[in-house]
mmCIF file of the N, C-alpha and C atoms, coordinates in Angstrom:
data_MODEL
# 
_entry.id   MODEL 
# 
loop_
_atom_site.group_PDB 
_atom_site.id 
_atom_site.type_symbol 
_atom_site.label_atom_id 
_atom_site.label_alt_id 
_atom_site.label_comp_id 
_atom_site.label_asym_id 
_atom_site.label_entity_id 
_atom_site.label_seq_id 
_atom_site.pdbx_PDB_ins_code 
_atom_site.Cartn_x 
_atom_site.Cartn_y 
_atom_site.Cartn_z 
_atom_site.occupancy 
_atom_site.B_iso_or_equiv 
_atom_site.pdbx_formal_charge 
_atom_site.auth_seq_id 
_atom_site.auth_comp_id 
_atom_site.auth_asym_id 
_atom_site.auth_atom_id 
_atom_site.pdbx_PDB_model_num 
ATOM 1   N N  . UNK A 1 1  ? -24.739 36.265 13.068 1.00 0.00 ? 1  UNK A N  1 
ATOM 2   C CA . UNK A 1 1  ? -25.089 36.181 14.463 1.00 0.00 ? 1  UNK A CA 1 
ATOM 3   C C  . UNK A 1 1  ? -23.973 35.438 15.207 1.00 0.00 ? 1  UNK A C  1 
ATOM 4   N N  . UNK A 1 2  ? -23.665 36.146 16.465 1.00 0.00 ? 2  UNK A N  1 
ATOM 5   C CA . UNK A 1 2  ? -22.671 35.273 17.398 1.00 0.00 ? 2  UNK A CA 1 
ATOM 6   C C  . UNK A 1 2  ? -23.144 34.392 18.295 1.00 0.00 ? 2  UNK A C  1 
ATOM 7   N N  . UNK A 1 3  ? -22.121 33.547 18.039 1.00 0.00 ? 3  UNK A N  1 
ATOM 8   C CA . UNK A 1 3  ? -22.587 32.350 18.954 1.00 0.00 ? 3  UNK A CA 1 
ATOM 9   C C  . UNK A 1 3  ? -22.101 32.112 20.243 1.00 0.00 ? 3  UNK A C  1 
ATOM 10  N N  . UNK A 1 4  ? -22.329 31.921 21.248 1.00 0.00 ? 4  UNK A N  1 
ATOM 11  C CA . UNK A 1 4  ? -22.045 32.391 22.674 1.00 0.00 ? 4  UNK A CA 1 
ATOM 12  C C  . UNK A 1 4  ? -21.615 31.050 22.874 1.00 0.00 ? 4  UNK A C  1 
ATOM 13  N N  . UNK A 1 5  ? -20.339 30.730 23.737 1.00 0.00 ? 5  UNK A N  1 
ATOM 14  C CA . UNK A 1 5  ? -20.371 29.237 24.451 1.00 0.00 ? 5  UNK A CA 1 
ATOM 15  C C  . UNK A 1 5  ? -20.843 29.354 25.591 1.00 0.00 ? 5  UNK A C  1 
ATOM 16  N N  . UNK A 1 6  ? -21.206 28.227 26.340 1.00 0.00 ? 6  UNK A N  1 
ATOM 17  C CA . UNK A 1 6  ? -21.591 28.406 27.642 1.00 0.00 ? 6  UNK A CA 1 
ATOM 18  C C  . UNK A 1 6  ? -20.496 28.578 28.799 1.00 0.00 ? 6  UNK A C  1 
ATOM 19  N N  . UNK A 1 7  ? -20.723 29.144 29.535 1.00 0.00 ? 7  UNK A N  1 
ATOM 20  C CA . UNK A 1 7  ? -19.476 28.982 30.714 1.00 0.00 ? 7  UNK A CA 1 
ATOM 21  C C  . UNK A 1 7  ? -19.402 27.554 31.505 1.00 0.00 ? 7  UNK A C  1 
ATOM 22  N N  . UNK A 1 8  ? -17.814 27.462 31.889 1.00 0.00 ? 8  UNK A N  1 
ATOM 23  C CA . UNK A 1 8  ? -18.343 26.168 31.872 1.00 0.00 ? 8  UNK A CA 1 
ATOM 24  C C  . UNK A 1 8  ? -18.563 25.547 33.583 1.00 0.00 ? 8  UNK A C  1 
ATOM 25  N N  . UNK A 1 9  ? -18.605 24.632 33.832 1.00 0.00 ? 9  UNK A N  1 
ATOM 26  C CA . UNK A 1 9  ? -19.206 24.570 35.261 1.00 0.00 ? 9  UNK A CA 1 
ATOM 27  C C  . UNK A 1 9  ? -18.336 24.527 36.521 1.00 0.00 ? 9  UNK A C  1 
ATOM 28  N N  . UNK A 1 10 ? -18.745 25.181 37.285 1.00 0.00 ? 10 UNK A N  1 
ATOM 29  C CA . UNK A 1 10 ? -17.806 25.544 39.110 1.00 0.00 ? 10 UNK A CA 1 
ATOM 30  C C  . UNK A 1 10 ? -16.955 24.034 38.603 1.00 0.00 ? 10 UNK A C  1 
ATOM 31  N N  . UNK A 1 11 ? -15.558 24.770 38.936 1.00 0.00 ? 11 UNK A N  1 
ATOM 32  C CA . UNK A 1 11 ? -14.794 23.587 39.338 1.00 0.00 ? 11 UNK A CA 1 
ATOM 33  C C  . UNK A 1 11 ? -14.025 23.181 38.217 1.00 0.00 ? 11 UNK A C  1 
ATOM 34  N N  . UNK A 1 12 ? -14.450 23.518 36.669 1.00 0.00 ? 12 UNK A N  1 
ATOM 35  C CA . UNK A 1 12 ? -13.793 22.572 35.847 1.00 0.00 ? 12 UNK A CA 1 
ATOM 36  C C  . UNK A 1 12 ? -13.489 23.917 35.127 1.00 0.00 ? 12 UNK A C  1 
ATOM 37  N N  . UNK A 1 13 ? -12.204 24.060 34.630 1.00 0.00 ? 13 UNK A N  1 
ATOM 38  C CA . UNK A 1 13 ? -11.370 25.221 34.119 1.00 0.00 ? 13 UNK A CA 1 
ATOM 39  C C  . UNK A 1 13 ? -10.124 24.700 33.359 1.00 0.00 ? 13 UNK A C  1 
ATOM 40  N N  . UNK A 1 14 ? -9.676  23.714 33.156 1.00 0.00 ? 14 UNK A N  1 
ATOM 41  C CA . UNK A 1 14 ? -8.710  23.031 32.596 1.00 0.00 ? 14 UNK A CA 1 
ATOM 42  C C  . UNK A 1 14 ? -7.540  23.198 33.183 1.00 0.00 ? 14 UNK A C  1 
ATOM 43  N N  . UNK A 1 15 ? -7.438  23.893 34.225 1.00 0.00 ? 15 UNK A N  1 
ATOM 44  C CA . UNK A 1 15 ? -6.180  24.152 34.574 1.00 0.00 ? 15 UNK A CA 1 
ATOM 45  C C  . UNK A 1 15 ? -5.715  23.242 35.590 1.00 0.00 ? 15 UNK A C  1 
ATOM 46  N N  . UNK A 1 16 ? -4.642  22.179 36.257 1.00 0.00 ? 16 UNK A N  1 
ATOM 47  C CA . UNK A 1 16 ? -4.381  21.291 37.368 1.00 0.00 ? 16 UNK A CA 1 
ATOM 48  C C  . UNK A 1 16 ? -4.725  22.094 38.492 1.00 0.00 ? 16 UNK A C  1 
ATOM 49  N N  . UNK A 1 17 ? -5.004  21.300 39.244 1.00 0.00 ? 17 UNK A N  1 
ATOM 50  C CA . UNK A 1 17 ? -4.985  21.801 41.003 1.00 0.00 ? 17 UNK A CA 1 
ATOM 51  C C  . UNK A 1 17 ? -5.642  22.408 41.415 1.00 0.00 ? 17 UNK A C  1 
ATOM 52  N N  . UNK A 1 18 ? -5.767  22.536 42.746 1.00 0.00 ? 18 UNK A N  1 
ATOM 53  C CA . UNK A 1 18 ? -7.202  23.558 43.559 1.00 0.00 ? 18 UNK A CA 1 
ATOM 54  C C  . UNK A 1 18 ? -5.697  24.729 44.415 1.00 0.00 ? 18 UNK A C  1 
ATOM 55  N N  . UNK A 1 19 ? -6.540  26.105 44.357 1.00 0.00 ? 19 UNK A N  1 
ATOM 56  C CA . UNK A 1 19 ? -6.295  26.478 45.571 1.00 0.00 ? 19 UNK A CA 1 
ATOM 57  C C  . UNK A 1 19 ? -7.243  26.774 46.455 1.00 0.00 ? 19 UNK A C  1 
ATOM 58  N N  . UNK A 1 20 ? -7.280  26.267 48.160 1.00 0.00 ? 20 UNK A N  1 
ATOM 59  C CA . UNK A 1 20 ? -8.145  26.209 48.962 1.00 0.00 ? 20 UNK A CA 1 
ATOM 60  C C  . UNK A 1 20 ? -7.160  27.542 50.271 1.00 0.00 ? 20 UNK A C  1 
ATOM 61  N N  . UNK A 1 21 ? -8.029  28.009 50.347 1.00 0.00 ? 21 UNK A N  1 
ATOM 62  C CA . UNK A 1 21 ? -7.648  29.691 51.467 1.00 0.00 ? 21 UNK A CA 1 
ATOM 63  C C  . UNK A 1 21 ? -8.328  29.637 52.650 1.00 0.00 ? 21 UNK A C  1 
ATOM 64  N N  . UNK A 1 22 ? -7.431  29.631 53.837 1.00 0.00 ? 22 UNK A N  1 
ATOM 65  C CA . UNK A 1 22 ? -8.230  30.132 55.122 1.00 0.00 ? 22 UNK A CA 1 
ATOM 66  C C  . UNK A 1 22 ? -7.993  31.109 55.395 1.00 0.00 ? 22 UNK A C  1 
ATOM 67  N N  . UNK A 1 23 ? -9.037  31.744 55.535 1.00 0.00 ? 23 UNK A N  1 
ATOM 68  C CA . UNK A 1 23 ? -8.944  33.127 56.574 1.00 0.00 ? 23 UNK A CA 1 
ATOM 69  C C  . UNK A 1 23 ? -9.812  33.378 57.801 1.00 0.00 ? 23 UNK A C  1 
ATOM 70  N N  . UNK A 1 24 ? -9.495  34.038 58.984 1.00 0.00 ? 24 UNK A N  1 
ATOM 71  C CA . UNK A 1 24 ? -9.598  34.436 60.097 1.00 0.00 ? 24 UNK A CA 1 
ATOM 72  C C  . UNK A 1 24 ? -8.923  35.400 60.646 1.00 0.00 ? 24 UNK A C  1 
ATOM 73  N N  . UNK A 1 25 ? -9.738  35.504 61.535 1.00 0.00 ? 25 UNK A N  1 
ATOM 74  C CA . UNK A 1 25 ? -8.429  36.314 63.028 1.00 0.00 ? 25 UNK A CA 1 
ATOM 75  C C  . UNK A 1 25 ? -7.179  35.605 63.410 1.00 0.00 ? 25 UNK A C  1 
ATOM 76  N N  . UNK A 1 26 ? -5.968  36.162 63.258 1.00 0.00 ? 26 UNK A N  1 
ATOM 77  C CA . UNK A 1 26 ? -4.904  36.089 64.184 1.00 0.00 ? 26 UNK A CA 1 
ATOM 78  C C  . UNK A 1 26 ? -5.251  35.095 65.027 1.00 0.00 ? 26 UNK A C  1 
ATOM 79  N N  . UNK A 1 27 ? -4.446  34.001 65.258 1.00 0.00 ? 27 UNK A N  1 
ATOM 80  C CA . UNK A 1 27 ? -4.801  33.191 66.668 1.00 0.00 ? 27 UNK A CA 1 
ATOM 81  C C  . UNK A 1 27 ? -5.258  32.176 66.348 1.00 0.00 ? 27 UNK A C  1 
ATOM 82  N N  . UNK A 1 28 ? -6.554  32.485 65.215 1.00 0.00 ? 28 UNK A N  1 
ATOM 83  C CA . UNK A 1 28 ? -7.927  31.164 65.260 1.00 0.00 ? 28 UNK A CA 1 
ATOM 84  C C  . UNK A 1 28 ? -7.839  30.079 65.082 1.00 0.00 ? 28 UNK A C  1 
ATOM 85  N N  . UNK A 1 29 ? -6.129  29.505 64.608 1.00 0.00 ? 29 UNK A N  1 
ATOM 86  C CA . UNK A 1 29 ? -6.296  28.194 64.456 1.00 0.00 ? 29 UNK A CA 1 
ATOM 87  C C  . UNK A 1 29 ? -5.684  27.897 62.994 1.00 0.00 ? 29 UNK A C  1 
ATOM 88  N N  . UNK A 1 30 ? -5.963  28.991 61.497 1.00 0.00 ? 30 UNK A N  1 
ATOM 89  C CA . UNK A 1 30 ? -5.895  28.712 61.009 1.00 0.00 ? 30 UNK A CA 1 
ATOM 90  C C  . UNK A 1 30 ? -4.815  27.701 59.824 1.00 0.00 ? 30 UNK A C  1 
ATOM 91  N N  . UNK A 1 31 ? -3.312  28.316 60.615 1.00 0.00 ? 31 UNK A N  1 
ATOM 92  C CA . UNK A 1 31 ? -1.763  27.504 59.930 1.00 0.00 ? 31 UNK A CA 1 
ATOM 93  C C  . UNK A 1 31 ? -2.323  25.919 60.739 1.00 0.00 ? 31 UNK A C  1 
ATOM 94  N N  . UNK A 1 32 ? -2.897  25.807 61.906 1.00 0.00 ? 32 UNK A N  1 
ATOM 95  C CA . UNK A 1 32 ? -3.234  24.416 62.330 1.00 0.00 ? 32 UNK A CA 1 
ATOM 96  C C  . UNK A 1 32 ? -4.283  23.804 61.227 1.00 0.00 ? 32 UNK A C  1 
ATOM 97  N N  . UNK A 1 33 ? -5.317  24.109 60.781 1.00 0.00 ? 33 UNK A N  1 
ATOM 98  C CA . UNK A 1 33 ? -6.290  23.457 60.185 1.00 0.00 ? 33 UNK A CA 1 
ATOM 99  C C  . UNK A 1 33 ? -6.103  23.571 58.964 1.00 0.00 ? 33 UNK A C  1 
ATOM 100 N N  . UNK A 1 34 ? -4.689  24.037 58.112 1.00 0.00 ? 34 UNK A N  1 
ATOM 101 C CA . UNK A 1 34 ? -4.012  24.154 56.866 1.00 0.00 ? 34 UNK A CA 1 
ATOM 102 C C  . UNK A 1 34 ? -3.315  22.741 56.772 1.00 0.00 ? 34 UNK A C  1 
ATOM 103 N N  . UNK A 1 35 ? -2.285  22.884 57.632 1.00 0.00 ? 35 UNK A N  1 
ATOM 104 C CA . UNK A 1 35 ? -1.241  21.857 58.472 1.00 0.00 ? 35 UNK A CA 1 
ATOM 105 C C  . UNK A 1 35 ? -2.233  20.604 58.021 1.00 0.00 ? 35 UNK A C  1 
ATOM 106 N N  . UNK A 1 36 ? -3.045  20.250 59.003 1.00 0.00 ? 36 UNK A N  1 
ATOM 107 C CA . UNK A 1 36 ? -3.991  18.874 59.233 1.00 0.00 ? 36 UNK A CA 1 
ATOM 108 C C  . UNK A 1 36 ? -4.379  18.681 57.484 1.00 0.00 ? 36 UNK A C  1 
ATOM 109 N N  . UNK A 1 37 ? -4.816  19.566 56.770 1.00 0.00 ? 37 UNK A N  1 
ATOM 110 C CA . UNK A 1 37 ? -5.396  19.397 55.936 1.00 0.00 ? 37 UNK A CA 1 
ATOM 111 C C  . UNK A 1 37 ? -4.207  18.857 54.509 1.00 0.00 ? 37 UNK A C  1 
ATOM 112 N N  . UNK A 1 38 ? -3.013  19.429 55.259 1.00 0.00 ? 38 UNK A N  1 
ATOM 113 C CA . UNK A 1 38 ? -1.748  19.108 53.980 1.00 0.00 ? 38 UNK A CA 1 
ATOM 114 C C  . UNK A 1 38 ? -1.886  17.798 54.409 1.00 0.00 ? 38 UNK A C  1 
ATOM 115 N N  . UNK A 1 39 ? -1.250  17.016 55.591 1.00 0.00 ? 39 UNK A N  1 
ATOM 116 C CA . UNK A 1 39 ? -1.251  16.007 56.030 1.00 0.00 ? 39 UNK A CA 1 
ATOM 117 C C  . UNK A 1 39 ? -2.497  14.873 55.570 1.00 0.00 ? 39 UNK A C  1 
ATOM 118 N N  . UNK A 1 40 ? -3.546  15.426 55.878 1.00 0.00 ? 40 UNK A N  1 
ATOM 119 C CA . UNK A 1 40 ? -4.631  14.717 55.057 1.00 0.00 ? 40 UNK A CA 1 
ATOM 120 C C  . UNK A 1 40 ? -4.533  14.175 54.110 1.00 0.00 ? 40 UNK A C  1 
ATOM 121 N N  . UNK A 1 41 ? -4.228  15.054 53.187 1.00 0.00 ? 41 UNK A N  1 
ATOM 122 C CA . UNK A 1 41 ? -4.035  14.929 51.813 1.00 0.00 ? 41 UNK A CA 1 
ATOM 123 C C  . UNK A 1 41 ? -3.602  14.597 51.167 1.00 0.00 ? 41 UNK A C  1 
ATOM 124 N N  . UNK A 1 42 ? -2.014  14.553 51.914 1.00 0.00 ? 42 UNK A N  1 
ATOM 125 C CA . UNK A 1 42 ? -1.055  13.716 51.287 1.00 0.00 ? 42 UNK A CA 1 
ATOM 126 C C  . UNK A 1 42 ? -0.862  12.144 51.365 1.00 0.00 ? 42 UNK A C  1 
ATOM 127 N N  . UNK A 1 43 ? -1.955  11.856 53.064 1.00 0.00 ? 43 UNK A N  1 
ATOM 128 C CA . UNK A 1 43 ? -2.077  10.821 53.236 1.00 0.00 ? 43 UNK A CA 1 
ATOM 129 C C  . UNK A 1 43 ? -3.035  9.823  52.157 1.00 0.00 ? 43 UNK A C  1 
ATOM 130 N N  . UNK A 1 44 ? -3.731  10.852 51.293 1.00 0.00 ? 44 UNK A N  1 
ATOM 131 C CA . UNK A 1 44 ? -4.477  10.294 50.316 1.00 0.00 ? 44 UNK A CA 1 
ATOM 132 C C  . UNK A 1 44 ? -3.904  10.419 48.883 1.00 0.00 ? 44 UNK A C  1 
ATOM 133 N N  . UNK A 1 45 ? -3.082  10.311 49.376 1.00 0.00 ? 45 UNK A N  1 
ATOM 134 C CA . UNK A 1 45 ? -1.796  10.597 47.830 1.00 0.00 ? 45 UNK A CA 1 
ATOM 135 C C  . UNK A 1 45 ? -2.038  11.630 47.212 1.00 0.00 ? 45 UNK A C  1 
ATOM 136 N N  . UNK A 1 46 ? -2.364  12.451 47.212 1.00 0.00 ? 46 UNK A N  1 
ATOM 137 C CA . UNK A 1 46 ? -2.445  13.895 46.524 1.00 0.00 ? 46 UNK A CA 1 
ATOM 138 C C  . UNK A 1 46 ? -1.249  14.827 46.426 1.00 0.00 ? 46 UNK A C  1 
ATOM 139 N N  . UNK A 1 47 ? -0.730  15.612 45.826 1.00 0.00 ? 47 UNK A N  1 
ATOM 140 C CA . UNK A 1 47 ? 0.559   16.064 45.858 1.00 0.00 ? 47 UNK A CA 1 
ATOM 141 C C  . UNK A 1 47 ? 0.381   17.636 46.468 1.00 0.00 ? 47 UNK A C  1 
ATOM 142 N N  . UNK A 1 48 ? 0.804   17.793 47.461 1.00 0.00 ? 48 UNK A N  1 
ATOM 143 C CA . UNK A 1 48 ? 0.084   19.364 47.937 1.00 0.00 ? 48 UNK A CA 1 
ATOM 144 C C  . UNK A 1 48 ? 1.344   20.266 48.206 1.00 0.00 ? 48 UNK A C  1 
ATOM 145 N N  . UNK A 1 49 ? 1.280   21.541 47.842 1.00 0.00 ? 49 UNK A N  1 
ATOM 146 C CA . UNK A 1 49 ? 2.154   22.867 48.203 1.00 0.00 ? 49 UNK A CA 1 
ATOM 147 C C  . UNK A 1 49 ? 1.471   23.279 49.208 1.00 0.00 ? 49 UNK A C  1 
ATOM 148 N N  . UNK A 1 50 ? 2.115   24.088 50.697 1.00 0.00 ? 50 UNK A N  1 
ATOM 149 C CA . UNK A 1 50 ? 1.949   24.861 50.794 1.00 0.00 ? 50 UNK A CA 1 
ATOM 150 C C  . UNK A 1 50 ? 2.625   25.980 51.475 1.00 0.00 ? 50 UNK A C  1 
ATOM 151 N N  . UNK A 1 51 ? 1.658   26.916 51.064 1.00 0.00 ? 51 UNK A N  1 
ATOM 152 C CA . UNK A 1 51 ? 2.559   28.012 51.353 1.00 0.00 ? 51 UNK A CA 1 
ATOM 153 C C  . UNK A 1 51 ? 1.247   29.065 52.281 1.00 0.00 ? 51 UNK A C  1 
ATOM 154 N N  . UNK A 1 52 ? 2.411   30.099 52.668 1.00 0.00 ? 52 UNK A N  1 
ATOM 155 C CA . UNK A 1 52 ? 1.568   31.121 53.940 1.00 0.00 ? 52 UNK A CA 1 
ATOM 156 C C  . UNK A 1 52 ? 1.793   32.367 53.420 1.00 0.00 ? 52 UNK A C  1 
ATOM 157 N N  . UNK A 1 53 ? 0.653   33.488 53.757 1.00 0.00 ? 53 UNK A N  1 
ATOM 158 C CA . UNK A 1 53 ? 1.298   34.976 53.384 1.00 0.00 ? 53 UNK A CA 1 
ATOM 159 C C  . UNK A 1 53 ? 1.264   35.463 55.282 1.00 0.00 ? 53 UNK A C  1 
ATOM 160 N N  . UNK A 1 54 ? 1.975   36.326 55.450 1.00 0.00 ? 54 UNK A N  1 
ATOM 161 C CA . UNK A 1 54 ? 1.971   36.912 57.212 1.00 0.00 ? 54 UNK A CA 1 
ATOM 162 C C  . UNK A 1 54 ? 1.912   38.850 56.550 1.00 0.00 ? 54 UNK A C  1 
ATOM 163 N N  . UNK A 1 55 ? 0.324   38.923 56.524 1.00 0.00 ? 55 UNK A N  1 
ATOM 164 C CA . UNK A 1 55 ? 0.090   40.241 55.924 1.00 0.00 ? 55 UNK A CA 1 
ATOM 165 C C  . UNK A 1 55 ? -0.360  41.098 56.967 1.00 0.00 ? 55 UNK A C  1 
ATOM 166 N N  . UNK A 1 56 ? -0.475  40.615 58.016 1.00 0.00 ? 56 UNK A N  1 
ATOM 167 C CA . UNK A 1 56 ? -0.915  41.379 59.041 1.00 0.00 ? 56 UNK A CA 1 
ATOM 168 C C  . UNK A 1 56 ? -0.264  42.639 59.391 1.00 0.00 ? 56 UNK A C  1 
ATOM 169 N N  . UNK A 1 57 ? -0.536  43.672 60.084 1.00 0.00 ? 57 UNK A N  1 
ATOM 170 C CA . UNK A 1 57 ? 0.363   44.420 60.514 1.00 0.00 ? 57 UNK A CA 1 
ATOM 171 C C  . UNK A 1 57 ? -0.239  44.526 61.788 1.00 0.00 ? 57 UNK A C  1 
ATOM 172 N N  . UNK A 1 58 ? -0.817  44.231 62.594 1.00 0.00 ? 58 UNK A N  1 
ATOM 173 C CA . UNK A 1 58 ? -1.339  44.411 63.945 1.00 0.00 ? 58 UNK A CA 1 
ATOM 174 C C  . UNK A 1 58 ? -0.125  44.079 64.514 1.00 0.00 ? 58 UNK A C  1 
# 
Protein backbone atom coordinates (compact mmCIF):
# COMPACT_ATOMS: atom_id res chain seq x y z
CA UNK A 1 0.00 0.00 0.00
CA UNK A 2 1.13 3.65 -0.83
CA UNK A 3 1.62 6.04 1.41
CA UNK A 4 0.52 9.51 0.49
CA UNK A 5 2.33 12.66 2.15
CA UNK A 6 0.29 15.42 2.90
CA UNK A 7 0.57 18.61 0.90
CA UNK A 8 2.06 20.92 2.62
CA UNK A 9 0.52 24.23 3.84
CA UNK A 10 -0.27 27.76 1.69
CA UNK A 11 2.86 29.52 1.95
CA UNK A 12 5.52 27.03 2.96
CA UNK A 13 7.29 25.33 -0.18
CA UNK A 14 10.94 25.49 0.75
CA UNK A 15 11.81 27.64 -1.74
CA UNK A 16 13.20 31.63 -0.56
CA UNK A 17 11.00 34.53 -1.34
CA UNK A 18 7.45 35.57 -2.27
CA UNK A 19 6.31 36.66 -5.56
CA UNK A 20 3.46 39.23 -5.04
CA UNK A 21 1.56 40.46 -8.73
CA UNK A 22 -0.60 43.41 -9.46
CA UNK A 23 -2.89 43.49 -11.97
CA UNK A 24 -5.38 46.01 -13.40
CA UNK A 25 -6.30 48.35 -16.07
CA UNK A 26 -3.76 50.51 -17.71
CA UNK A 27 -3.65 53.73 -15.66
CA UNK A 28 -4.93 52.22 -12.21
CA UNK A 29 -2.15 52.98 -10.25
CA UNK A 30 -0.58 49.84 -10.30
CA UNK A 31 3.76 50.51 -10.99
CA UNK A 32 2.66 53.25 -8.03
CA UNK A 33 1.35 50.74 -5.41
CA UNK A 34 4.38 48.22 -6.52
CA UNK A 35 6.86 51.25 -6.08
CA UNK A 36 5.34 52.11 -2.34
CA UNK A 37 5.35 48.56 -1.58
CA UNK A 38 9.30 48.00 -2.70
CA UNK A 39 10.00 51.02 -0.58
CA UNK A 40 8.06 49.57 2.28
CA UNK A 41 9.82 46.77 2.37
CA UNK A 42 12.97 47.60 2.12
CA UNK A 43 12.36 50.00 4.78
CA UNK A 44 11.77 46.85 6.85
CA UNK A 45 14.92 45.33 5.76
CA UNK A 46 13.72 42.87 3.42
CA UNK A 47 15.70 42.44 0.25
CA UNK A 48 13.24 43.06 -2.75
CA UNK A 49 13.58 42.75 -6.80
CA UNK A 50 11.60 44.34 -8.88
CA UNK A 51 10.73 43.97 -11.99
CA UNK A 52 7.69 44.95 -14.67
CA UNK A 53 6.29 43.08 -17.80
CA UNK A 54 4.56 46.06 -20.44
CA UNK A 55 2.31 43.24 -22.24
CA UNK A 56 -0.24 45.34 -23.29
CA UNK A 57 -0.89 46.03 -26.78
CA UNK A 58 -3.73 48.59 -26.56
Amino acid sequence: MATERPAPPPGRHGYPGRIIAFEGLDGSGKSTQARLLVKWLGALGYRVFFTEWNSSEL
